[in-house]
N, C-alpha and C positions, 0 to 999 in steps of 0.2 A: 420430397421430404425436406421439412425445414435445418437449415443449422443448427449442430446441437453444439456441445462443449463439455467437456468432461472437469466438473468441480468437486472440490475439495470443502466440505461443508463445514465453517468456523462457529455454528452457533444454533443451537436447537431448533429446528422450526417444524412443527408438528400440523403445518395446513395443508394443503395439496400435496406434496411430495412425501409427508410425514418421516423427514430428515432427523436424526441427531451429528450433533459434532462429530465430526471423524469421519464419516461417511462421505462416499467419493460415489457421485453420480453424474448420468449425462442428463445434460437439461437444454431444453430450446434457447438457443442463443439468448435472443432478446433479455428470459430468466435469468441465466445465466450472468450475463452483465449486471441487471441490474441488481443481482445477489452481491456481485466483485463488488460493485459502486455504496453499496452500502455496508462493506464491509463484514459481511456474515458469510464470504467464500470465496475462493480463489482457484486458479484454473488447477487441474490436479498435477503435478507433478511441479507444482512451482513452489518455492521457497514462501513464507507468510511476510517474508520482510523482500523490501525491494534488492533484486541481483541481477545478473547479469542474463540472467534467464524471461524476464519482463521484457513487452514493449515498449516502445517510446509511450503511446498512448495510455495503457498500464501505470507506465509512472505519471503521466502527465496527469491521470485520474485522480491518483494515490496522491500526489501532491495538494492538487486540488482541493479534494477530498479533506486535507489536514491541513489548510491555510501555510502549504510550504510555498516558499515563493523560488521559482526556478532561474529567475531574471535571465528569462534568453535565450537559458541552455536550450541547445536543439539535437544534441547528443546524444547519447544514451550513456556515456560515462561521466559526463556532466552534471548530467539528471540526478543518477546516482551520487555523484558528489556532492551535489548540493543538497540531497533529502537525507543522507548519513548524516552531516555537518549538524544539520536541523534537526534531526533526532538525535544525534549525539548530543546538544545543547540543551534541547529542551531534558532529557535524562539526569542531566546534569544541575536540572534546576536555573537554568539559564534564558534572559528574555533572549528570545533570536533578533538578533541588529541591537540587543544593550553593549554597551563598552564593558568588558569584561573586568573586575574590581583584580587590581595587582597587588593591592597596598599590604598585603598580609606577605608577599614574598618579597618586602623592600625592608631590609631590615641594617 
């Protein structure tokens, strides 16, 4: 029997599996991945945002996936600090790598 993986369904897909949101199923790995990879699911019992419960590869994907640049990291708490940083910024409205504008708290 092939690998399967037990996911967390992020987004309606009514074709083969005939899935909605919310829905926690096991799928053939291969599926399974490339569900993660495009982001309409994640393994079941894992957080939707990147934590300490991800693999390297997981995040390496997830980065990937969102033009985060990891320069190097090969950690797994590095990873995480550098995709937080990156999503904290872009949240905030901010280019990731612009020089951050101070001039409003120089008074």
């Amino acid at each position: 029997m092939a690998d399967t993986l037990k996911v967390k369904i992020l987004a309606d897909n009514f074709g083969r599996y005939g899935t909605r949101a919310g829905d926690t199923i096991d799928l053939p790995e291969a599926k399974a991945r490339s569900l993660i990879q495009q982001g309409r699911a994640i393994i079941a019992g894992r957080s939707e945002t990147p934590d300490e419960s991800w693999t390297v590869k997981d995040l390496e994907a997830y980065a990937s996936e969102r033009g985060i640049r990891l320069d190097g990291a090969s950690r797994k708490g590095d990873m995480l600090a550098a995709i937080a940083a990156t999503n904290e910024a872009r949240t905030a409205g901010q280019q990731v790598g612009a020089p951050i504008d101070t001039s409003a708290e120089q008074s």
